[in-house]
N, C-alpha and C positions, 0 to 999 in steps of 0.2 A: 332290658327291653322296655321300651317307651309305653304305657297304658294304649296307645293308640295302635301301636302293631299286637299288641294282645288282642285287640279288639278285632283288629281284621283278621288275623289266624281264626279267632272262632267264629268268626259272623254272629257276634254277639245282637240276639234279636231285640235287643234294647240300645243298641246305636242306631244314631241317626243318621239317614244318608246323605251327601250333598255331590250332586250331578257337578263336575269338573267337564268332561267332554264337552264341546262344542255341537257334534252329531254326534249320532248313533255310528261308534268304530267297529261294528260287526260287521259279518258278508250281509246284505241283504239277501230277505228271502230267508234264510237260514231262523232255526231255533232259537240260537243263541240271540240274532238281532232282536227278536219278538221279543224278549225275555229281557232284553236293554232296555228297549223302551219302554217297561213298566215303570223303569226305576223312575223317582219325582223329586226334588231334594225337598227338605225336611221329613220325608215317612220312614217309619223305621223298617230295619230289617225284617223283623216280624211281620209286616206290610205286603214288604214285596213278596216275600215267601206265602204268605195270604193269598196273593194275586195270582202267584203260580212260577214265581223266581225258585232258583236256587244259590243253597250256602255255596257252592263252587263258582259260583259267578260272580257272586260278592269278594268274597275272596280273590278269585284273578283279579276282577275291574278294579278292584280296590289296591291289588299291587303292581298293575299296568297303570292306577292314575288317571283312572277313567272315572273312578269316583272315589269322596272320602268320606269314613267314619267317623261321629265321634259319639262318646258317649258323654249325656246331659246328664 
């Protein structure tokens, strides 16, 4: 297994994020949209979970391809 999908299995809070999506792919209105658009690229995991994200989000978006990790 590649460092970079360990890294998304844990939502490791020391990877850095990079926004891939072109818009926000949630339902609008919805929680989970709000919760998209915190994301910023370069802040770390630790960040957005700060802001009020969660590891389940990063984890899907991140294996939808809606954002990548990597750790620096």
């Amino acid at each position: 297994m590649t460092e970079e999908k360990k890294a998304r299995r844990r939502a490791n809070k020391a990877a850095t994020i990079t926004v891939l999506a072109t818009k926000n792919p949630k339902r609008k209105g919805t929680r989970a949209w709000t919760r998209f658009a915190l994301y910023e690229s370069g802040m770390t995991v630790a960040k957005y979970l700060e802001l009020g994200g969660r590891t389940g989000d990063v984890n899907h978006d991140a294996e939808a391809g809606y954002i990548s990790l990597a750790i620096v």
